[in-house]
PAZAPA-4460 file (N, C-alpha, C; in steps of 0.05 Angstrom, whole numbers, plus 32768, in hexadecimal, padded with zeros to 4 digits):
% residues 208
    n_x    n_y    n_z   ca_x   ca_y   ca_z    c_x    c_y    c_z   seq   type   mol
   87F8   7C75   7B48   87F2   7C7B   7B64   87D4   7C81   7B65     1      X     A
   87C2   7C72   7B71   87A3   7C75   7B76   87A1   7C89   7B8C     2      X     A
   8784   7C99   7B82   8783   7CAF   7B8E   876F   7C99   7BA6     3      X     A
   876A   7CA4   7BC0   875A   7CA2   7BDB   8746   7CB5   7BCE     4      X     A
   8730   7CAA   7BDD   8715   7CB6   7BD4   8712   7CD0   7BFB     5      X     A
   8709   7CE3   7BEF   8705   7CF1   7BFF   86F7   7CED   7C1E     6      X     A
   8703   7CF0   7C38   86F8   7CE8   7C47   86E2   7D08   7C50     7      X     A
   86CE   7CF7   7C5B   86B8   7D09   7C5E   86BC   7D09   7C7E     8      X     A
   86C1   7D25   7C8B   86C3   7D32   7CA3   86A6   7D38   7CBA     9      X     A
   869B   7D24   7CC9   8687   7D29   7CD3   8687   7D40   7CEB    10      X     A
   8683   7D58   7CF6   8682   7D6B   7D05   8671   7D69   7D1D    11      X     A
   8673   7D60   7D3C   8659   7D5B   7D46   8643   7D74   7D3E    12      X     A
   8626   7D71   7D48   8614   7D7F   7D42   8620   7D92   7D5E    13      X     A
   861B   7DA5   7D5C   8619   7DC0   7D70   85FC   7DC0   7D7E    14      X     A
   85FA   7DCB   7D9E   85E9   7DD3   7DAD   85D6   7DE4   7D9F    15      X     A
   85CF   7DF5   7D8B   85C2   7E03   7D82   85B2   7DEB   7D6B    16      X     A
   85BA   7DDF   7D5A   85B1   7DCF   7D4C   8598   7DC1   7D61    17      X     A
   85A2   7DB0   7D6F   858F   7D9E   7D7C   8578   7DB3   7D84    18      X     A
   8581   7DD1   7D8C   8573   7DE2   7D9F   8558   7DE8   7D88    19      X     A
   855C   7DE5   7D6E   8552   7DEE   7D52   853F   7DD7   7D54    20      X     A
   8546   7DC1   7D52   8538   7DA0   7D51   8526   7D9D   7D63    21      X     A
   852D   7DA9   7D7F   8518   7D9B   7D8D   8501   7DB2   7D8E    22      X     A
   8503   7DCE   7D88   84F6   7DE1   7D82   84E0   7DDD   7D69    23      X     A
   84E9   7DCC   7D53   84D7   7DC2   7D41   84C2   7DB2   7D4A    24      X     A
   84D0   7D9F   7D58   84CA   7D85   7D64   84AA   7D91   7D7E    25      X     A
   84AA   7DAB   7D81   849C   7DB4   7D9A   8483   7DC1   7D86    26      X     A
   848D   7DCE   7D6A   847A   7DD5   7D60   846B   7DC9   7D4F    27      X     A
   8475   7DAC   7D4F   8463   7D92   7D3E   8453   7D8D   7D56    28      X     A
   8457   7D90   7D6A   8448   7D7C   7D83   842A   7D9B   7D89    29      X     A
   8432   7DAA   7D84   8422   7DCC   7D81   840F   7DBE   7D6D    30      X     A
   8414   7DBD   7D54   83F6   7DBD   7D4A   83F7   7D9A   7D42    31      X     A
   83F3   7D92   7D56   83EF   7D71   7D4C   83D2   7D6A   7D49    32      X     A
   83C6   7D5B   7D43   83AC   7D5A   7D31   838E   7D58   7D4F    33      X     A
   839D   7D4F   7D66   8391   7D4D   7D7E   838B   7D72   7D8A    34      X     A
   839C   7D80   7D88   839A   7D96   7D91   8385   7DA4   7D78    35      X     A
   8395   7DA4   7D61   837E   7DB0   7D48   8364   7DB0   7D50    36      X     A
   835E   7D8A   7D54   833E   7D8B   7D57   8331   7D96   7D6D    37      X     A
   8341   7D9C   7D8C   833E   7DAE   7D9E   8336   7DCB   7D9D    38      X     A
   8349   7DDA   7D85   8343   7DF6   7D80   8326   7DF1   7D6D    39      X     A
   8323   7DE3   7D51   830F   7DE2   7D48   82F7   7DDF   7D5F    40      X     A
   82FC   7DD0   7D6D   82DF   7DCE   7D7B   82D5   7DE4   7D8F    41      X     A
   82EB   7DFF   7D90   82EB   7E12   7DA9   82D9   7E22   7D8D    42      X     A
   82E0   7E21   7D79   82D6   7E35   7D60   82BD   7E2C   7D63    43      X     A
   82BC   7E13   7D61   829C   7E0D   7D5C   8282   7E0B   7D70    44      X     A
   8290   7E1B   7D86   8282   7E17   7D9F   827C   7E39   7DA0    45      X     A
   828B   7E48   7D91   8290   7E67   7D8A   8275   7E73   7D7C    46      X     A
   826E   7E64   7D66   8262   7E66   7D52   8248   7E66   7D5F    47      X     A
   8234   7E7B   7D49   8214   7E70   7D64   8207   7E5E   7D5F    48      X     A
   81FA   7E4F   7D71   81EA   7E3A   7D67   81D1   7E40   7D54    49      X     A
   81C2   7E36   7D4F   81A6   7E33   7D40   818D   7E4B   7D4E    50      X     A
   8194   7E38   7D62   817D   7E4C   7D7C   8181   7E5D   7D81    51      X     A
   81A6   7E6C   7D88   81A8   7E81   7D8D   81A3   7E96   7D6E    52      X     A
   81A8   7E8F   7D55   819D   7E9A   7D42   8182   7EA4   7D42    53      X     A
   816E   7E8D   7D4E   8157   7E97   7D4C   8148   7EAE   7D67    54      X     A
   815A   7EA2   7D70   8156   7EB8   7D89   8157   7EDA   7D87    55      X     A
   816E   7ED6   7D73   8173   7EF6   7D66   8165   7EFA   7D4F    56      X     A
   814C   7EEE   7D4E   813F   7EF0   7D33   8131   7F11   7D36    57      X     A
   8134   7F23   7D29   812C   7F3F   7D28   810C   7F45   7D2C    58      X     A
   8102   7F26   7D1F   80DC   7F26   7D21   80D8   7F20   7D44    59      X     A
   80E4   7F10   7D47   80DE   7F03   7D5E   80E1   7F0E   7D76    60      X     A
   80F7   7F25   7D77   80FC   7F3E   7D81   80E5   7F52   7D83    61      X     A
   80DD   7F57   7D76   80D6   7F6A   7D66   80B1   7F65   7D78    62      X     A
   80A4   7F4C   7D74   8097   7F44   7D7E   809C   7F3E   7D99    63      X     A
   80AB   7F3A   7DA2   80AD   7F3B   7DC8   80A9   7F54   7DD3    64      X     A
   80B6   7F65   7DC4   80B4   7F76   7DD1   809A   7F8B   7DC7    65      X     A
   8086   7F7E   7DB8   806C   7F92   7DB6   8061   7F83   7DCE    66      X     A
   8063   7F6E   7DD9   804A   7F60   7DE2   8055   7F67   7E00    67      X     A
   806E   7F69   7E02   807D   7F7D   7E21   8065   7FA1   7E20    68      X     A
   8070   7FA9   7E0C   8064   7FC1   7E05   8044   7FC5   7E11    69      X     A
   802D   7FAA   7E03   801A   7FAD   7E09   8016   7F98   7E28    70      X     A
   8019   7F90   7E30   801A   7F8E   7E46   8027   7FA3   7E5E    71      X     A
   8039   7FB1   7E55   8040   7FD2   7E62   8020   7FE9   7E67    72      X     A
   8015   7FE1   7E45   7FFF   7FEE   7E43   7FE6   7FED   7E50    73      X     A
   7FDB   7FCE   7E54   7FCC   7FCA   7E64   7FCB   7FC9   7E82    74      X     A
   7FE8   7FC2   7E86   7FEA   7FD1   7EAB   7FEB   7FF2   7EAF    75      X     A
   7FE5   7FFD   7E99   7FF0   8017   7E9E   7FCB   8022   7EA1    76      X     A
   7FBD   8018   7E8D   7F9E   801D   7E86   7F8F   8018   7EA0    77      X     A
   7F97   7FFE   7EA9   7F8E   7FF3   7ECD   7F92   8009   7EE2    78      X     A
   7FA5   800F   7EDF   7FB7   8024   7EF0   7F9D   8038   7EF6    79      X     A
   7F99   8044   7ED8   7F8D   8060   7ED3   7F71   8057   7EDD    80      X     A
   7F67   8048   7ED7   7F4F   803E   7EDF   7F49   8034   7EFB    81      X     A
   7F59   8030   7F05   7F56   8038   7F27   7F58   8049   7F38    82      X     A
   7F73   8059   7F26   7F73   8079   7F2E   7F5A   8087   7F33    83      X     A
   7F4C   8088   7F14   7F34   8094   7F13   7F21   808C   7F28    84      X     A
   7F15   806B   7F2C   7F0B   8064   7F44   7F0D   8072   7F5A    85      X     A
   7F20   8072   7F62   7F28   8077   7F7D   7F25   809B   7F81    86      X     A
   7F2E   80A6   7F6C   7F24   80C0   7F64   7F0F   80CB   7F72    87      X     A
   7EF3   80B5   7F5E   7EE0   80C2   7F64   7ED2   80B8   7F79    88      X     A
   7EDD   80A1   7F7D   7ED2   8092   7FA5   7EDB   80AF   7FB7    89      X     A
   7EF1   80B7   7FBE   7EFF   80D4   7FCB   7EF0   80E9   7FC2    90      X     A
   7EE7   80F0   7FBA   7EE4   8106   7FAC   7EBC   8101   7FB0    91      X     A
   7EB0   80F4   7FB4   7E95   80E2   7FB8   7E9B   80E9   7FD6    92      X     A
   7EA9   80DF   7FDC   7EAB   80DC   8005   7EB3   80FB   8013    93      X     A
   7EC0   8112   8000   7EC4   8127   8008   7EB2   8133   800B    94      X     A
   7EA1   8134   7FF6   7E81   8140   7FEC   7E71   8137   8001    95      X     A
   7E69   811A   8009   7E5B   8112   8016   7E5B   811B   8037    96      X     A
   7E72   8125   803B   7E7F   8124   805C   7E87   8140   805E    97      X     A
   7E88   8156   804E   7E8F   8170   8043   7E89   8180   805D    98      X     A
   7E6A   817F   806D   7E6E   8191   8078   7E6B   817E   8099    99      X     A
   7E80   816F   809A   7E7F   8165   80B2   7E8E   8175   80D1   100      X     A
   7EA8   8182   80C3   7EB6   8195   80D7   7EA1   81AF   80E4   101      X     A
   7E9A   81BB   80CE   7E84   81D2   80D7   7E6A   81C8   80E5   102      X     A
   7E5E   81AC   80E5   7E45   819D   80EE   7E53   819A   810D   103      X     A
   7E6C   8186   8110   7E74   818B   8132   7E77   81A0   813A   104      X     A
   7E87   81AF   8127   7E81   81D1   8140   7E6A   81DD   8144   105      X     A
   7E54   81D8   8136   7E40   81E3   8141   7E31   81D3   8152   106      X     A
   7E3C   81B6   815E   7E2B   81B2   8178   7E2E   81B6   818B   107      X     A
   7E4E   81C0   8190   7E4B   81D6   81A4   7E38   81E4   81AF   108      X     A
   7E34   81F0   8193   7E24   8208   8198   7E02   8203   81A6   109      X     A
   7E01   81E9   8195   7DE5   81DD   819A   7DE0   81CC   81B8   110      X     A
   7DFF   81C9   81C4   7DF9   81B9   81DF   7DFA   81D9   81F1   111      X     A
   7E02   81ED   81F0   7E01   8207   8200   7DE0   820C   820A   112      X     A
   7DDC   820B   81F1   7DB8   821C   81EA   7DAB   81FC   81EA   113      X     A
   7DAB   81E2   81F6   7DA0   81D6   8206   7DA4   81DB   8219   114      X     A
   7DB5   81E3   8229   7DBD   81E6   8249   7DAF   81F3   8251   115      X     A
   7DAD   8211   8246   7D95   8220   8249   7D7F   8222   8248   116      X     A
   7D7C   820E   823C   7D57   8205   823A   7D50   81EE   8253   117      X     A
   7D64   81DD   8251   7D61   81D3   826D   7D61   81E0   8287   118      X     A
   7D72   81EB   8285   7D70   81FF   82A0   7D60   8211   82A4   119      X     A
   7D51   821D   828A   7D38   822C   8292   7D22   8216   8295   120      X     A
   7D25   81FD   8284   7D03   81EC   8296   7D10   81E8   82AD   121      X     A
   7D22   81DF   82B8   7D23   81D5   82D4   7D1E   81EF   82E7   122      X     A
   7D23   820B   82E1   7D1C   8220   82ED   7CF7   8222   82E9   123      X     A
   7CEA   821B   82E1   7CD0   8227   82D7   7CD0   8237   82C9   124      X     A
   7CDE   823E   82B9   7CDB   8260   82B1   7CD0   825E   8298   125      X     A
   7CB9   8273   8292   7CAC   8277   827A   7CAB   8292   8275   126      X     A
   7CB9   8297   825E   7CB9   82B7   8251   7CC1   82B7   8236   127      X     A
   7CC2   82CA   822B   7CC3   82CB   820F   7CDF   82C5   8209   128      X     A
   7CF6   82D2   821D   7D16   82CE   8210   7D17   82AE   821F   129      X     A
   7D02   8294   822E   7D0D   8278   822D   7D00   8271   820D   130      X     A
   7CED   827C   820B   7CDF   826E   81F3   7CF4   8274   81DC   131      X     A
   7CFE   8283   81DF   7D12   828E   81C0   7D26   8277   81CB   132      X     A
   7D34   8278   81DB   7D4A   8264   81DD   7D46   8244   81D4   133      X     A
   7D25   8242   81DD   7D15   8229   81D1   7D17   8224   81B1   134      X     A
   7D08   823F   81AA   7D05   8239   818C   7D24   8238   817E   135      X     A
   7D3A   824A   8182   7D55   8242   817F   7D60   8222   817D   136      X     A
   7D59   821A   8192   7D63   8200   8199   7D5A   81EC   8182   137      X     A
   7D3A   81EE   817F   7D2C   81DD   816C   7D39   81E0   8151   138      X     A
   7D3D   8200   814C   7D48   8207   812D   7D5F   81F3   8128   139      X     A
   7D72   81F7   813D   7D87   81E3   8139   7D8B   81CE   8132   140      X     A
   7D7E   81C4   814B   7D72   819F   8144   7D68   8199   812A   141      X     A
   7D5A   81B0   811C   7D53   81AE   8100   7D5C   81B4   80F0   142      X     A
   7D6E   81B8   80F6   7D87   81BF   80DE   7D9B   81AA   80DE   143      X     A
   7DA1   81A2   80F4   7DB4   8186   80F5   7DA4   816F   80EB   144      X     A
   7D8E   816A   80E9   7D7C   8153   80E3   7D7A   8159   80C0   145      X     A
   7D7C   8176   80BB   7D7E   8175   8099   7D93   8171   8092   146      X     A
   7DAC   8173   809F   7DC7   8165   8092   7DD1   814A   809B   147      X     A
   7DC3   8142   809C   7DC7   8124   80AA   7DCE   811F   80C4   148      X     A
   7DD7   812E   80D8   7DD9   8130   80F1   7DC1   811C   8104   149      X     A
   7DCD   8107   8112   7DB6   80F9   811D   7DC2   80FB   813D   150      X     A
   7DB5   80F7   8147   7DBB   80F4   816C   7DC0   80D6   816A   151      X     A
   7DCA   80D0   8185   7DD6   80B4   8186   7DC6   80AD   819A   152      X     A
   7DB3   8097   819D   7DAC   8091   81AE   7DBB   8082   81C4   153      X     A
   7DB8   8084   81E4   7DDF   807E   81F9   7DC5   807D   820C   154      X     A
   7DB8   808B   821C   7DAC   8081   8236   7D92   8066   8230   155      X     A
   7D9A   8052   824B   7D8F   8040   8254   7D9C   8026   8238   156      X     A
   7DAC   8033   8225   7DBA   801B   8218   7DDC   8016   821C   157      X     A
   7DDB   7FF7   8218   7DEE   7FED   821D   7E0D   7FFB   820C   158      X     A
   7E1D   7FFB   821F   7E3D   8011   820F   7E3D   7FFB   81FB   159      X     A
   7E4A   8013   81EA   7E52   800B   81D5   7E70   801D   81CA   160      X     A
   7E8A   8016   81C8   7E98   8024   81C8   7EA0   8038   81B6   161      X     A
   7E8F   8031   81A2   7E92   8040   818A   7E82   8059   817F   162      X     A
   7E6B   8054   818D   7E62   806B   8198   7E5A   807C   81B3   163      X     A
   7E65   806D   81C6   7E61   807C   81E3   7E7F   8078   81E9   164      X     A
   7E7E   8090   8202   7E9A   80A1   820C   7E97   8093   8224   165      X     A
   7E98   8084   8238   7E9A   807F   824F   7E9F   8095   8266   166      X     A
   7E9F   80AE   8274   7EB0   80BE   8280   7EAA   80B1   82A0   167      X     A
   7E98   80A2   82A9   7E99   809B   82BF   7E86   8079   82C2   168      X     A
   7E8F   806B   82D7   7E84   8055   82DE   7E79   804F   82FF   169      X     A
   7E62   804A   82FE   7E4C   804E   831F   7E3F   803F   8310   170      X     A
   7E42   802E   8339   7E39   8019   8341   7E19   801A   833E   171      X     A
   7E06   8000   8329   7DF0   800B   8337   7DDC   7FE6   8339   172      X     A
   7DCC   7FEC   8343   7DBF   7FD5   834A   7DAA   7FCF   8339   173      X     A
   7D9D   7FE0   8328   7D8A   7FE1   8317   7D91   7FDC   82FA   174      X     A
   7DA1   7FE8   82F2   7DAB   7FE8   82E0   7DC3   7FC4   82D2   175      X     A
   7DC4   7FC3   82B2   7DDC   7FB5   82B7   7DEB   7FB8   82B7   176      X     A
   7E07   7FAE   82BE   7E26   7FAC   82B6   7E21   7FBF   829D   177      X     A
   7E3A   7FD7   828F   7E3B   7FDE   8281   7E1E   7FEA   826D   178      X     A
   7E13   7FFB   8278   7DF8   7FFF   8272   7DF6   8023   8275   179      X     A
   7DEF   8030   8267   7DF5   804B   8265   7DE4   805B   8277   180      X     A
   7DE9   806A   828C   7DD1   806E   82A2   7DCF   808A   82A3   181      X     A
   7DE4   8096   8294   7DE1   80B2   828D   7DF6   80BF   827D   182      X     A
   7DE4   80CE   826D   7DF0   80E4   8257   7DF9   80F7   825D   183      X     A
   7E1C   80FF   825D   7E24   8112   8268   7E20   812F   8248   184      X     A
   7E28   811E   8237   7E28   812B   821B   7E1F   811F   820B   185      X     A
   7E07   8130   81F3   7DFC   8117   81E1   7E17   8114   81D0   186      X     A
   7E10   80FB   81BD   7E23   80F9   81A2   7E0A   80F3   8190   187      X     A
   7E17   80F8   8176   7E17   8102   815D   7E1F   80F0   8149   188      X     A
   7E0E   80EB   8130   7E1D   80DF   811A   7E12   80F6   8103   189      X     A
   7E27   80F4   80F1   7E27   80F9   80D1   7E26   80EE   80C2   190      X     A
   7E09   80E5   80BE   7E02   80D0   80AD   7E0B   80BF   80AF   191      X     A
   7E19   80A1   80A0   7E26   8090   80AA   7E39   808A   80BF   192      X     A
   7E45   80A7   80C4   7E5E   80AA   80CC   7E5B   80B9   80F3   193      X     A
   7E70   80AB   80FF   7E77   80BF   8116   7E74   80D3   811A   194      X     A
   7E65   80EF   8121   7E6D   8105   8127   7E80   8113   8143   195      X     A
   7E6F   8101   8159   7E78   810A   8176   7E6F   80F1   8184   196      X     A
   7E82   80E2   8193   7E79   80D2   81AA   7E61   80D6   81BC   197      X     A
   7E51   80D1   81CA   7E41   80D6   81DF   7E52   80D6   81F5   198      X     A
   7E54   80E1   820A   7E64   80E1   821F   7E4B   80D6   8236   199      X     A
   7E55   80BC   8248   7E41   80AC   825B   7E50   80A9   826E   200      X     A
   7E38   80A3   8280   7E37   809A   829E   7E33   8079   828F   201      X     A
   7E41   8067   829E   7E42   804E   829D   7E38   803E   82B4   202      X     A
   7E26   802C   82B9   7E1F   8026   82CB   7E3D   8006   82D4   203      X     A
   7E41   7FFF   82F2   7E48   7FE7   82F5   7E40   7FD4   8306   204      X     A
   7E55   7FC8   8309   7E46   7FAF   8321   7E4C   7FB0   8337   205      X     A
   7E43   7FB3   834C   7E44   7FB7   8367   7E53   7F9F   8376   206      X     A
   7E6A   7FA4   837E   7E7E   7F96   8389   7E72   7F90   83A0   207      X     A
   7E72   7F6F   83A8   7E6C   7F5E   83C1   7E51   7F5A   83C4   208      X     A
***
């Protein structure tokens, strides 16, 4: 009696098997040689270049920023050196103009003690207390002429706004358009400078 050779029992594959297969199948397709060269090339884009090496070179650093440094330095030197300028231009113009406040208050004083001298020549009067008011007057005048104090010359010349006051305008026939026909108040300079306007009679043009 011959023996039968063993039959071999095939089992289908189970849902988990295939679930195993195609799970392999997903992680061959993960690093397949197209994606590899994708990550390699994100690394190599990572890495620094040449230039940026030299960029971080410690000398080259090191040197930018002395020549930042001295350029800080020499705007800073400019700085000081106009400071100082300007210093001593201010400080030049205080000195020079120093006693300008106390010089206008005293022409006050000096247009009073003209009034009085005028009004004694237009009176006739001659005595010892017009002559003192005289010699007063002169002292003054000579004292404003040693600090630079000058009178402004305003009658029979043409206005000028910068140094004449306008306070009135009459008609005249002799005279021209805008032409100074009388001094109500003298003006004054301080040396270069403005002290007091002249205050004027303005002459104009006679309408019709």
């Amino acid at each position: 009696m011959t023996e039968e050779p063993d039959k071999v029992i095939k089992f289908p594959k189970s849902s988990d098997s295939h679930a195993s297969e195609s799970s392999k199948d997903k992680a061959v397709q993960r690093h397949s040689p197209s994606e590899a060269a994708t990550v390699g090339s994100r690394q190599a884009d990572k890495e620094p270049k040449g230039e940026e090496i030299a960029e971080q070179d410690p000398l080259e650093a090191a040197r930018k920023e002395a020549a930042e440094n001295r350029d800080r330095w020499v705007r800073a030197v400019a700085d000081l050196e106009n400071y100082k300028k300007r210093t001593i231009q201010e400080r030049s113009t205080l000195l020079k103009y120093k006693n300008e406040d106390l010089l206008r208050d005293l022409l006050t004083v000096t247009d009073n003690i003209q009034r009085a001298v005028d009004f004694c020549s237009k009176e006739g009067r001659s005595d010892p207390v017009v002559d003192g008011i005289c010699m007063i007057s002169d002292m003054l005048q000579d004292l404003l002429k040693r600090y630079g104090v000058t009178e402004i010359e305003a009658l029979g010349q043409a206005f000028d706004p910068n140094f004449h006051e306008a306070i009135a305008k009459v008609e005249s026939a002799d005279q021209q358009p805008n032409t100074v026909i009388e001094v109500i108040e003298k003006g004054y300079k301080y040396q270069d400078r403005l002290l007091r306007a002249a205050k004027v009679v303005v002459a104009a043009a006679k309408e019709g």
